[in-house]
C-alpha positions as CSV (number, residue, x, y, z in Angstrom):
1,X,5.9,-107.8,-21.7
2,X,3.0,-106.1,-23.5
3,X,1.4,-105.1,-20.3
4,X,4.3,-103.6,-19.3
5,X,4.6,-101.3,-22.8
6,X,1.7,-100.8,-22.1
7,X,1.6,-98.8,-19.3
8,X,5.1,-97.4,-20.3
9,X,3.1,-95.8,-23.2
10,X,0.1,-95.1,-20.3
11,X,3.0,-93.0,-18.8
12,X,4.7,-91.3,-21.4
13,X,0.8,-90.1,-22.7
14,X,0.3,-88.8,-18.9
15,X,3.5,-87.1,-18.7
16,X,2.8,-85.6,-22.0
17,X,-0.6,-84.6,-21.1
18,X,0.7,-83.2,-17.9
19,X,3.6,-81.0,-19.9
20,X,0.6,-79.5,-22.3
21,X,-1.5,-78.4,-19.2
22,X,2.1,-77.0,-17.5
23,X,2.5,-75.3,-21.3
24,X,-1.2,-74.0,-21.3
25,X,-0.9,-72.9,-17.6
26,X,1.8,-71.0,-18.3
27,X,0.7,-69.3,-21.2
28,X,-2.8,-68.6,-19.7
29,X,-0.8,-67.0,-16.7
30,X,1.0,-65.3,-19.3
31,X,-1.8,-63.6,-21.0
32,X,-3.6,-62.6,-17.9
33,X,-0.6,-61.1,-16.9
34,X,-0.3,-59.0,-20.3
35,X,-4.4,-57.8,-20.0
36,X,-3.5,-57.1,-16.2
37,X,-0.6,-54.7,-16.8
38,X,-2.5,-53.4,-20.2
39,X,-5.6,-52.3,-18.2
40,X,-3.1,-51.1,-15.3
41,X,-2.0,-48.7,-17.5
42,X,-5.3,-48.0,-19.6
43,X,-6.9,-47.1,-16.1
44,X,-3.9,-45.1,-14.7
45,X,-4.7,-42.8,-17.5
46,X,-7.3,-41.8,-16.8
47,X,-6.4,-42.0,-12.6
48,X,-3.2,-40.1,-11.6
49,X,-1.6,-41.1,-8.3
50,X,1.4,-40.9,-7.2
51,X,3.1,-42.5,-3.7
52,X,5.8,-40.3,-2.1
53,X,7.5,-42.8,0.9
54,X,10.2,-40.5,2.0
55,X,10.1,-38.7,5.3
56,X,9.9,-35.0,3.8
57,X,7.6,-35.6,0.5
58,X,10.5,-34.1,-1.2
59,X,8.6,-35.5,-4.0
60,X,5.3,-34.1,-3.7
61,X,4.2,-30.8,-4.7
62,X,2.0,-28.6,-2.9
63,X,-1.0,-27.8,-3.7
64,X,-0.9,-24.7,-4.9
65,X,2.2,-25.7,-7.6
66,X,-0.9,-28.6,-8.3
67,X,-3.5,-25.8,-9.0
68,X,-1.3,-23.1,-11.1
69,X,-0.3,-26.7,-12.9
70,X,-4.1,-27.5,-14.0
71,X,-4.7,-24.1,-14.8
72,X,-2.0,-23.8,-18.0
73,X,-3.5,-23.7,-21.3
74,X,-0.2,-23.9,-23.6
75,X,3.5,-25.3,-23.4
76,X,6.0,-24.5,-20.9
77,X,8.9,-25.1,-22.0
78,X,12.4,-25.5,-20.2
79,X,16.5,-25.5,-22.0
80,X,18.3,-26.6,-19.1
81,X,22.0,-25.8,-19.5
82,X,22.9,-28.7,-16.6
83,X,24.3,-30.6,-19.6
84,X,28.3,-32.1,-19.4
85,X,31.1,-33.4,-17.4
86,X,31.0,-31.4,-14.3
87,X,31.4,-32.2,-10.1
88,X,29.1,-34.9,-8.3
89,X,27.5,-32.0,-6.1
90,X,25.9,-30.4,-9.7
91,X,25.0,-33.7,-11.0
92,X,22.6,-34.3,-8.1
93,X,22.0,-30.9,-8.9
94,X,21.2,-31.5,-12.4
95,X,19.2,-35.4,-11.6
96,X,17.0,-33.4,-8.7
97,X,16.0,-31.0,-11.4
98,X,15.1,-33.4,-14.1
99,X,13.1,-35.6,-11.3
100,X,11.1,-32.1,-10.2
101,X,10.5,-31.2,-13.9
102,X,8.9,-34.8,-14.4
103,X,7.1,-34.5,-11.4
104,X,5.5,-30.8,-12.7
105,X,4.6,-33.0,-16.2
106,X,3.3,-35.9,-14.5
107,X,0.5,-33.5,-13.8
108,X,0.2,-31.5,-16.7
109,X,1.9,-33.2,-19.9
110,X,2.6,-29.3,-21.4
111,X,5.4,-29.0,-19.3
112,X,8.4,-30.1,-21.9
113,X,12.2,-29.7,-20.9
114,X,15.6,-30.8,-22.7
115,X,18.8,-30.4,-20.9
116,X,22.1,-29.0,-22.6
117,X,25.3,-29.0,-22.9
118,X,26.6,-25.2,-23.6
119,X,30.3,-26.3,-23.4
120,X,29.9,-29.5,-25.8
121,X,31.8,-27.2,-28.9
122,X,35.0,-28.0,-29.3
123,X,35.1,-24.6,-31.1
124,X,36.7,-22.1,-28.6
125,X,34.4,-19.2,-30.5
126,X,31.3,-20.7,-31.0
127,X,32.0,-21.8,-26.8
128,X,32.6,-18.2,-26.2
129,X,29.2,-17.2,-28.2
130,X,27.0,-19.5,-26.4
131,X,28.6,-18.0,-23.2
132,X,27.6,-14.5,-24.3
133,X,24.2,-15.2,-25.6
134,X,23.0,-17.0,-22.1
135,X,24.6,-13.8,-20.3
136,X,22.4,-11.5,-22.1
137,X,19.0,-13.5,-21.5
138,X,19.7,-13.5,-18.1
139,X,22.0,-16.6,-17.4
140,X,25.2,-16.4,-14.9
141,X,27.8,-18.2,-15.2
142,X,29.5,-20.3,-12.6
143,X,33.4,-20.8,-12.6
144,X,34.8,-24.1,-11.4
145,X,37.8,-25.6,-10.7
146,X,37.8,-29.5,-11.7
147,X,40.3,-32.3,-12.0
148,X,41.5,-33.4,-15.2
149,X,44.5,-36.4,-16.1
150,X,46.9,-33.6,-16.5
151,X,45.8,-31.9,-13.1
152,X,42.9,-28.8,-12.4
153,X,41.4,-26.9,-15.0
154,X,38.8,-24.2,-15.0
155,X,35.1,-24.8,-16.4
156,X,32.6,-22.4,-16.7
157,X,28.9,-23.5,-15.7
158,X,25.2,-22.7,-16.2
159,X,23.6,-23.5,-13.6
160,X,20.0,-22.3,-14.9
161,X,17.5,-22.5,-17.9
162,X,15.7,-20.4,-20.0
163,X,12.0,-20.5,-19.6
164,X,9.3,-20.0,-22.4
165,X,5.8,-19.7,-22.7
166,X,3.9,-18.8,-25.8
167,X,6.0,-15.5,-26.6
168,X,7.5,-14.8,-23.3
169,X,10.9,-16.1,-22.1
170,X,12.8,-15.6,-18.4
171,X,15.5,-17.1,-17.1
172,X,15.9,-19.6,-14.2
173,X,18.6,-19.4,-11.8
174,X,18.7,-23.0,-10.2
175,X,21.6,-22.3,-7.9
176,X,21.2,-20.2,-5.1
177,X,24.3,-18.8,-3.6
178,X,25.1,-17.9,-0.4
179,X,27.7,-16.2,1.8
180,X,29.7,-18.0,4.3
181,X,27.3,-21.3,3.4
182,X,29.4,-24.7,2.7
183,X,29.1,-25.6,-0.5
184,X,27.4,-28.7,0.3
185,X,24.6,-26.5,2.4
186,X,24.4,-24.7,-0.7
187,X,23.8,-27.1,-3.2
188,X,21.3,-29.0,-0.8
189,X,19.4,-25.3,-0.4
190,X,19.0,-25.1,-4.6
191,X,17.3,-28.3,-4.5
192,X,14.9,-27.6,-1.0
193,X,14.2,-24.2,-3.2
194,X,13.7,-26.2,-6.7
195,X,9.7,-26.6,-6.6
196,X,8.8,-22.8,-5.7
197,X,12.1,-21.7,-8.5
198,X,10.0,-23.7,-11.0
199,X,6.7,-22.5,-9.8
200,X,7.6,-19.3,-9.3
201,X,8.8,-18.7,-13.2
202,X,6.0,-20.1,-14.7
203,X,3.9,-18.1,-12.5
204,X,5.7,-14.9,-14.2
205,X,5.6,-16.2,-17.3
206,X,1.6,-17.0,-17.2
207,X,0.1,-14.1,-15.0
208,X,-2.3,-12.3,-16.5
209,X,-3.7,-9.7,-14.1
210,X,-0.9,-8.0,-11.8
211,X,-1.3,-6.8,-8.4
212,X,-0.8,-2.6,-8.4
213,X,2.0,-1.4,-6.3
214,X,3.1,1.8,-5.3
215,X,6.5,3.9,-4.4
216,X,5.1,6.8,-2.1
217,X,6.5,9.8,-2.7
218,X,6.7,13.6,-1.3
219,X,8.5,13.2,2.2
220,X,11.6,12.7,1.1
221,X,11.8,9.3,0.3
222,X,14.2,7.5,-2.3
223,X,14.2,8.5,-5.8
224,X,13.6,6.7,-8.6
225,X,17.7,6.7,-9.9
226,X,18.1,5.0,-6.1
227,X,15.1,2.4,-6.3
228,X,15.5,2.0,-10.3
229,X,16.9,-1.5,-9.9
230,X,14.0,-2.9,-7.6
231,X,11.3,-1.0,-9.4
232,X,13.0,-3.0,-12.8
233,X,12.7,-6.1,-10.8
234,X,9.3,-5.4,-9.5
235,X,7.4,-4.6,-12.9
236,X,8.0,-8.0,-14.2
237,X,5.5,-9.5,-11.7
238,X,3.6,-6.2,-10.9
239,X,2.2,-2.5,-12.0
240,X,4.6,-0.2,-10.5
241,X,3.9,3.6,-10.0
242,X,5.1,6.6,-8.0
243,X,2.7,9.0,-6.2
244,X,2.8,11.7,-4.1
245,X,-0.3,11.6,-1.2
246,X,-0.3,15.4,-1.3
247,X,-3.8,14.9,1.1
248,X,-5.9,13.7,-1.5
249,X,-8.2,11.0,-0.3
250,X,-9.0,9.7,-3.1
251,X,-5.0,9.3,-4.1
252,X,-4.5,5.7,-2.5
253,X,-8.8,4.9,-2.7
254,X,-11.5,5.4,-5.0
255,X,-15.1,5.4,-4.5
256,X,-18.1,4.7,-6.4
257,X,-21.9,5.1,-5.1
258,X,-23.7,2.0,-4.8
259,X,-26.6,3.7,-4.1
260,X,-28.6,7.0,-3.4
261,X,-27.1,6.4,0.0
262,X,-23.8,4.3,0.5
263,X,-20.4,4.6,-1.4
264,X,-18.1,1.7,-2.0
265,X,-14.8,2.3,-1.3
266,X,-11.4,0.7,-2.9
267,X,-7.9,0.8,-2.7
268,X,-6.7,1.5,-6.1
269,X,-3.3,-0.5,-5.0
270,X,-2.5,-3.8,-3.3
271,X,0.5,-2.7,-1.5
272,X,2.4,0.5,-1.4
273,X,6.3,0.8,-0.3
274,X,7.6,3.9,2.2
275,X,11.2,3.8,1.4
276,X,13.2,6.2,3.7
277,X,11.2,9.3,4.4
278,X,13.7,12.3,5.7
279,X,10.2,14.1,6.1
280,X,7.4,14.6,8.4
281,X,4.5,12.9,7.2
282,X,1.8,15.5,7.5
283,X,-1.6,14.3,9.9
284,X,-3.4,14.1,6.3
285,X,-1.0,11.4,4.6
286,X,-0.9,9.7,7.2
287,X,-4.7,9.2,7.5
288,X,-5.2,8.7,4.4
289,X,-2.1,5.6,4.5
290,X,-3.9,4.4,7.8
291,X,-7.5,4.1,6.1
292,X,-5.3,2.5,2.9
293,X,-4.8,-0.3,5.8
294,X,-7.7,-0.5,7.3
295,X,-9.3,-1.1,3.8
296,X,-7.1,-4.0,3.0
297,X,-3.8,-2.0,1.3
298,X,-0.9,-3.9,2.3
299,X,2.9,-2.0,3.4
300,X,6.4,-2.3,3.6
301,X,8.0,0.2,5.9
302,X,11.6,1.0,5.1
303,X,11.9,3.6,7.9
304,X,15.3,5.0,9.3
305,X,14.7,6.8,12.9
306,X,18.2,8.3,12.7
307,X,19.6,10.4,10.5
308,X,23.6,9.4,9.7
309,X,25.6,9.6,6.3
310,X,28.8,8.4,5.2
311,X,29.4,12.0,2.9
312,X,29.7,13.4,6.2
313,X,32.4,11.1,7.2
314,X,34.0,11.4,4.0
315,X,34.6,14.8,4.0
316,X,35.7,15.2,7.9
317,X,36.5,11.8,9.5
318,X,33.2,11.8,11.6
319,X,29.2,13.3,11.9
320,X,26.5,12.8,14.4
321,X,23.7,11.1,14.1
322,X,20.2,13.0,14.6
323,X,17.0,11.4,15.1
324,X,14.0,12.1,12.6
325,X,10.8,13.7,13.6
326,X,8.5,11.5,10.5
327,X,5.4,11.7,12.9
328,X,5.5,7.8,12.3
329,X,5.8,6.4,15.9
330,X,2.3,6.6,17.4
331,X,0.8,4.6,13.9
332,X,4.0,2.0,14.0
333,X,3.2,1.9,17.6
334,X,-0.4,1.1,17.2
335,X,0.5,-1.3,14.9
336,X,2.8,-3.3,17.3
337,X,6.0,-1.9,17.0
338,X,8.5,0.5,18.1
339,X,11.8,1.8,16.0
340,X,14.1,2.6,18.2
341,X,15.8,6.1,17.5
342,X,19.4,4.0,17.9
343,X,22.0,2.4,15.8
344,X,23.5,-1.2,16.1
345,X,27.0,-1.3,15.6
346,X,27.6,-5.4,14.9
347,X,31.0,-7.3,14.6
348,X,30.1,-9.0,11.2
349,X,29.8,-6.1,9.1
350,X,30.1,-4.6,5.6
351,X,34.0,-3.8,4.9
352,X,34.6,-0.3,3.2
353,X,37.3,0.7,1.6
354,X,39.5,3.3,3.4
355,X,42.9,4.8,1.9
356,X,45.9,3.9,3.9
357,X,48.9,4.9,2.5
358,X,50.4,5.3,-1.5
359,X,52.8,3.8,-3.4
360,X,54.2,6.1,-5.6
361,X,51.2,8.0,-7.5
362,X,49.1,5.3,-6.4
363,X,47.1,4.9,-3.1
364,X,46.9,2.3,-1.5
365,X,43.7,1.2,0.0
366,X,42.5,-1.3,2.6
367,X,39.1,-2.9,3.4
368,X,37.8,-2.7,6.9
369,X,34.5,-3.7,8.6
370,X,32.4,-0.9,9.2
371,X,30.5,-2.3,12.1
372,X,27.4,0.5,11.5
373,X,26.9,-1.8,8.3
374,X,25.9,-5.2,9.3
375,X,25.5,-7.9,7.6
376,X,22.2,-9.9,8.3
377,X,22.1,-13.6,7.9
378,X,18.5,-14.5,7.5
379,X,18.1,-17.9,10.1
380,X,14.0,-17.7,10.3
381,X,12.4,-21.0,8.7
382,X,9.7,-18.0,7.2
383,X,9.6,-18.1,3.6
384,X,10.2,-14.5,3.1
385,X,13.5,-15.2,4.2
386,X,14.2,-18.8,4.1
387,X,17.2,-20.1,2.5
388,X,18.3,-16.1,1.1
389,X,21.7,-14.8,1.0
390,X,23.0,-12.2,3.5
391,X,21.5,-9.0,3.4
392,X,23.2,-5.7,3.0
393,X,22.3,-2.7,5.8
394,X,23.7,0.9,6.5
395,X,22.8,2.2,9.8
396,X,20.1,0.4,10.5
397,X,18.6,0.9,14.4
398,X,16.5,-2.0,16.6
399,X,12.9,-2.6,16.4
400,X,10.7,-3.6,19.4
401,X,7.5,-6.0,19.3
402,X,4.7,-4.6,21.5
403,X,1.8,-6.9,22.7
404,X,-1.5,-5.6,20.4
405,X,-4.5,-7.5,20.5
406,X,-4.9,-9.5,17.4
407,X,-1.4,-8.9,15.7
408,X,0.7,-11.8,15.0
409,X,3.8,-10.7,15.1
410,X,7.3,-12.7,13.3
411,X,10.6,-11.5,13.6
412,X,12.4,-11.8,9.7
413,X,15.7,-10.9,10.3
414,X,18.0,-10.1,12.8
415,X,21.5,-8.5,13.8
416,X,23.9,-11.2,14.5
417,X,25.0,-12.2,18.4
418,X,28.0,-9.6,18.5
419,X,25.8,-6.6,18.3
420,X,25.9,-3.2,19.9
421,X,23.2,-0.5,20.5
422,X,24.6,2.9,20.2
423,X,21.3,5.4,21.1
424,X,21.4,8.7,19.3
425,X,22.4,11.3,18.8
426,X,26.1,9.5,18.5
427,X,29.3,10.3,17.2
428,X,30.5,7.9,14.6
429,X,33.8,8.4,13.5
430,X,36.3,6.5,11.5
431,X,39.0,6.1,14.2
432,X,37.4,3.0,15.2
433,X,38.7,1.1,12.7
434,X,42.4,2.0,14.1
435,X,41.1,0.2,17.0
436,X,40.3,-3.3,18.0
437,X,37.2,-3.7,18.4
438,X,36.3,-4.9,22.5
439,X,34.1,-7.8,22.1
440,X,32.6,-7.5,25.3
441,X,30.7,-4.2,24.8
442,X,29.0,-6.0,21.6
443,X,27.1,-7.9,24.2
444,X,23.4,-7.0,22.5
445,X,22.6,-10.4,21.1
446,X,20.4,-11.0,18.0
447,X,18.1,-7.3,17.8
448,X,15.2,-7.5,15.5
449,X,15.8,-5.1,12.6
450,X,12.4,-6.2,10.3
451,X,9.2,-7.5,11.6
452,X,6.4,-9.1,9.6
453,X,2.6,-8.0,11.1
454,X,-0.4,-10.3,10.2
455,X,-3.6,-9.4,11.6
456,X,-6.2,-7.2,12.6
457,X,-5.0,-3.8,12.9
458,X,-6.7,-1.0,14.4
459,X,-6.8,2.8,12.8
460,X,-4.2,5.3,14.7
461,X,-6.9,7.7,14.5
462,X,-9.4,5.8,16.6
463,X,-11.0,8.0,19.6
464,X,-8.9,11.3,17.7
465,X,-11.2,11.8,14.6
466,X,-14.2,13.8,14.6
467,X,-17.6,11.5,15.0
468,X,-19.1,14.2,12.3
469,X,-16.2,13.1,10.2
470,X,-16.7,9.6,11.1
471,X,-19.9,9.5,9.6
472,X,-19.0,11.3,6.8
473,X,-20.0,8.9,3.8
474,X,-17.1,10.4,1.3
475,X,-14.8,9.7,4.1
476,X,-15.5,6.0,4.5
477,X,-14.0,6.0,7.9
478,X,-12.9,2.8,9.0
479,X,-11.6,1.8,12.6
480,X,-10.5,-1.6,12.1
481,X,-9.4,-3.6,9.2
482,X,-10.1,-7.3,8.3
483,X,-6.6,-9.7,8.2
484,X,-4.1,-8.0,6.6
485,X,-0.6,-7.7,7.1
486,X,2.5,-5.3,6.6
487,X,6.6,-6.0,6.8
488,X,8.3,-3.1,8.6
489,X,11.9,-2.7,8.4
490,X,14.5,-0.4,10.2
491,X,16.9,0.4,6.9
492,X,15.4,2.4,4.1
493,X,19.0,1.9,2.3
494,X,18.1,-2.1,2.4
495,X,16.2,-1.2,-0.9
496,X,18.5,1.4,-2.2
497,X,20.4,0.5,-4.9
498,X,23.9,1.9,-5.8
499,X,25.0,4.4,-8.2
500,X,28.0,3.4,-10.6
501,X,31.4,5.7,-9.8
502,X,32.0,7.5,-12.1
503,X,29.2,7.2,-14.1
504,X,26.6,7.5,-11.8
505,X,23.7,4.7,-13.5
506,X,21.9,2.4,-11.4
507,X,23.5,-0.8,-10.0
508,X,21.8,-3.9,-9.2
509,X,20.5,-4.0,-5.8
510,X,22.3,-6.0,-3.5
511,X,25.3,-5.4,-5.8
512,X,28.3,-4.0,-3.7
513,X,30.7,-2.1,-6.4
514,X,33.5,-1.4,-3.5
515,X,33.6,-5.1,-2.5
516,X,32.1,-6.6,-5.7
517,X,30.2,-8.8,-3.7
518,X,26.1,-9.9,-4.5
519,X,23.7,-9.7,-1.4
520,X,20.3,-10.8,-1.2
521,X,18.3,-7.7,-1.1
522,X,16.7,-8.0,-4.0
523,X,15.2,-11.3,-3.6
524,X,14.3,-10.0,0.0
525,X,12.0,-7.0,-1.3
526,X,10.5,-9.2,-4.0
527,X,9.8,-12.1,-1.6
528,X,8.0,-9.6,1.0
529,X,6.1,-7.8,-2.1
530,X,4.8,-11.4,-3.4
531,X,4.3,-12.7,0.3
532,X,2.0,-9.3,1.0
533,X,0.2,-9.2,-2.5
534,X,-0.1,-12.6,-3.7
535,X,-0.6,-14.7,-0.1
536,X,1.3,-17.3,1.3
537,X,0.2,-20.1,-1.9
538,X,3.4,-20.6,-3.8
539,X,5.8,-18.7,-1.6
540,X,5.3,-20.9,1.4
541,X,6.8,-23.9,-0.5
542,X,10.2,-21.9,0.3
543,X,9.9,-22.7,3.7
544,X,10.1,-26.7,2.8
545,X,13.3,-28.6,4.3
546,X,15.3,-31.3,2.8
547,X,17.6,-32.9,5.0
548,X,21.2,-32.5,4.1
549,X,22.0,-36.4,4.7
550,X,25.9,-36.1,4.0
551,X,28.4,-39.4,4.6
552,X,30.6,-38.9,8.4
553,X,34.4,-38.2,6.9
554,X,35.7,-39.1,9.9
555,X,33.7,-42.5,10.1
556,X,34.7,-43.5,6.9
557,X,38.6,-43.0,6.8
558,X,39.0,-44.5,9.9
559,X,36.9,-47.6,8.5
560,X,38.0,-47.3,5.3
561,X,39.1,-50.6,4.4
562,X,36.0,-52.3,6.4
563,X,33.4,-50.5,4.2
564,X,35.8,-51.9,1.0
565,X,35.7,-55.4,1.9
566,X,32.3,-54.7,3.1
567,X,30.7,-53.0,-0.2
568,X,32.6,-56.2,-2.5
569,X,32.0,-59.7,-0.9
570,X,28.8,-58.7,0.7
571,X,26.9,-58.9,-2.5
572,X,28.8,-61.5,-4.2
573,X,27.9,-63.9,-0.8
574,X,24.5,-62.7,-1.2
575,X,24.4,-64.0,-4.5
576,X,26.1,-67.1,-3.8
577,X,23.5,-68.2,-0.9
578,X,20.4,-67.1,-3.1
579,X,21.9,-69.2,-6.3
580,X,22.3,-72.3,-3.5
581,X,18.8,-71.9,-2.1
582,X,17.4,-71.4,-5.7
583,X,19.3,-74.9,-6.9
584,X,18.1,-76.9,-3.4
585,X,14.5,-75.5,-4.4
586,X,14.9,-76.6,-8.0
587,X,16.3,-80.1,-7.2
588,X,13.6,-81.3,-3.9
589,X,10.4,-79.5,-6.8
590,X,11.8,-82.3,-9.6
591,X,12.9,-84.7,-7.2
592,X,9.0,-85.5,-6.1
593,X,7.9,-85.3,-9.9
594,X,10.2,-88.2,-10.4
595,X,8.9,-89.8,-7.6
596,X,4.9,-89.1,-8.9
């Protein structure tokens, strides 16, 4: 009897030991486990990584966004209005742009953000206020039609944010809307273009020394009422001027001796623009543009080969077209391309409005497409024109590539498949609109109407100059440049902005008053500006894709009720096998500790 207390009490001691070293065990485990994650996190301060596992590193920035990131000195800081009850498509709108602002501050902790709510007032006037004040920093605002328990109601959205660093503020448009694109495609498009939006505005906000550009003047080129939209746009990320060449070398360069002997020689500006000369450019200009080339100067050629107007049709019903002499097409042509003295009609055009009738003292007017207006729908995966709205032309002509050594050539835009070349002179005339059109003379698929040039180009005046002036010293003579590059374009109205009726002040470019439709020329002439003065860094995120992964409709109306069933006792089965596995586990573990 006692021997058999005994070792009851032997036992009990054992198991009791046994349950303190379980106990100790545990907490041991416990507090290794606490160090572990506390010097995780001490060392991850000090090391930043990050692991992006999906197929498109939708979450990784590039490097330059990395670089401009580690190179801010204060607090950027962003007031998101994505705040509210609004669709699903701008809640993933409004998650993807939280998640891209965390990723900008997980590498630089300056980068702040809150996100509001500019509808949260239930006072109609201060509602209306808030409206107003985003307007006039910049904000548009989205109208939507949601459902509410007593049916559809309209909401008014800010898709954007207001941007500031130290005393500067700009505002962020975060949707990027385009013509004929399904909403969906749209939406999906804001978020590929989120990184280089954010990027982008803090560049503006935090650049310091701005690339010179220049509006050449003195052969007829647009004026400043017709470019004063884009040259608005243009001075917030650049030094704008206007000049006129007038032959002055030193109007585009400048030169400084180095020595008794050799002069250096710079381009005063990093690009210039040639927006619609009606001129002649005189042998003198045009060396003196040629050696701005060969020296490094970048260029965007908005050159129309044919001269056509619609205040000629206006005031008789049709005009013909007449070609230009601008003494352009040997340089263009040595550069590796051709514009074509024609005009391409195209099917998917610009409508204008045309009086058709009146109603009492009123008259009535229609809209029609004016197929000597197309409308461009940018497809090229470049990021000059990835992702942008359709652009807005006016008798724009067809440009051909030309095989030059050395010149990379990529085609931005182009007309769409139902084109028509019409070569000039032409009579365009109004009466084609009482006709329709016959699709099978608008056979001339897809012409290229603006060309980007990347390489090393080769001076127009090569074998034509005199060796005496060659070696001129004040000259600086140069027959081929290192890279460089130049955009040409076929449409010098692409840039033009329009004059208000009746009031005659600049409109926004892109901005059609007749149609009252936005196109994307704007953002076309800034991209190509920043693209030629600033490099491919930040603007080459734009060419970044994000597949659009949308759910079959079909598929899942037809399987409706599977996916149901599917989506509810799935998981609950799940559960119920792991809680049975778990409790088999549990009772074999305690079973052999009985046993012991």
């Amino acid at each position: 009897m006692k021997l058999e207390v005994r070792s009851r009490k032997k036992q009990t001691i054992r198991m009791s030991n046994k349950k303190m070293n379980i106990k100790r065990s545990n907490l041991i485990r416990v507090m290794l486990g606490i160090i572990i994650i506390v010097l995780i996190n001490i060392i991850g301060s000090y090391i930043h990584a990050r692991f992006d596992l999906t197929s498109e590193k939708r979450y990784s920035l590039s490097d330059a966004t990395k670089q401009m990131l580690n190179e801010l000195d204060d607090i950027v800081y962003f007031r998101v209005y994505l705040e509210g009850d609004f669709p699903a498509g701008f809640k993933r709108l409004r998650n993807e742009t939280k998640e891209m602002l965390d990723e900008f501050r997980a590498y630089n902790d300056i980068i702040q953000y809150e996100f509001i709510n500019p509808s949260k007032s239930d006072n109609a006037k201060e509602r209306n206020d808030t409206y107003k004040l985003l307007v006039e920093r910049g904000l548009q605002p989205t109208d939507l039609q949601v459902k509410t328990k007593e049916g559809k109601a309209q909401k008014i959205i800010f898709p954007g944010a207001l941007v500031t660093y130290k005393s500067r503020e700009l505002p962020l448009e975060l949707l990027r809307t385009q013509m004929g694109v399904p909403p969906e495609s749209v939406l999906n498009n804001s978020i590929q273009s989120l990184e280089f939006n954010i990027a982008n505005i803090i560049r503006k906000l935090t650049i310091t020394n701005k690339s010179k550009i220049a509006f050449i003047e003195g052969h007829g080129e647009l004026g400043k009422k017709e470019t004063a939209d884009i040259a608005s746009a243009l001075s917030r990320d650049f030094v704008v001027e206007r000049l006129e060449i007038n032959g002055q070398l030193n109007s585009l360069t400048e030169r400084s001796p180095l020595d008794s002997v050799n002069i250096m020689i710079r381009n005063k500006f990093d690009a210039i623009i040639i927006a619609k000369p009606t001129k002649a450019i005189n042998d003198k200009d045009k060396f003196i543009i040629d050696q701005f080339v060969m020296h490094g100067g970048k260029v965007l050629w908005l050159i129309d080969p044919v001269l056509a107007s619609m205040d000629s049709i206006k005031n008789s019903e049709s005009t013909i077209s007449i070609n230009y002499d601008l003494n352009l097409t040997d340089q263009l042509f040595n550069y590796g391309v051709r514009i074509n003295n024609n005009l391409v009609m195209d099917l998917n055009a610009l409508p204008i409005p045309l009086r058709t009738g009146q109603i009492g003292n009123q008259p009535q007017i229609d809209f029609f497409p004016w197929y000597f207006f197309p409308i461009l729908t940018p497809l090229s995966d470049n990021p000059i024109v990835n992702n942008l709205n359709a652009i807005k032309t006016e008798f724009i002509s067809s440009i051909d590539t030309l095989r030059v050594e050395g010149i990379k050539k990529t085609i931005l835009l182009k007309t769409s498949p139902y084109s028509r070349l019409v070569s000039s002179p032409a009579m365009i005339s109004l009466s084609i609109l009482r006709e329709e059109p016959d699709q099978r003379m608008y056979n001339a698929q897809g012409q290229p109407v603006a060309v980007l040039l990347e390489g090393e180009f080769e001076s127009v005046f090569k074998n034509r100059i005199s060796p005496v002036i060659a070696n001129d010293d004040d000259i600086g003579y140069k027959e081929k440049s290192k890279q460089n590059k130049m955009v040409v374009i076929s449409d010098g109205d692409i840039i033009k902005n329009q004059l208000q009726i009746p009031n005659g002040y600049p409109l926004p470019l892109g901005y059609d008053q007749f149609t009252r439709q936005t196109f994307g020329n704007k953002e076309l002439i800034l991209n190509v500006m920043s693209y030629l003065c600033d490099g491919s860094g930040l603007i080459s995120i734009r060419s970044r894709e994000l597949k659009l992964r949308l759910l079959d409709r079909t598929k899942v109306n037809n399987n409706k009720l599977f996916w149901q069933m599917f989506n509810t006792i799935l998981p609950v089965l799940l559960i119920l096998i792991f809680g049975i596995i778990q409790a088999r586990i549990r009772k074999a573990k305690y079973t052999k500790s009985a046993i012991k």
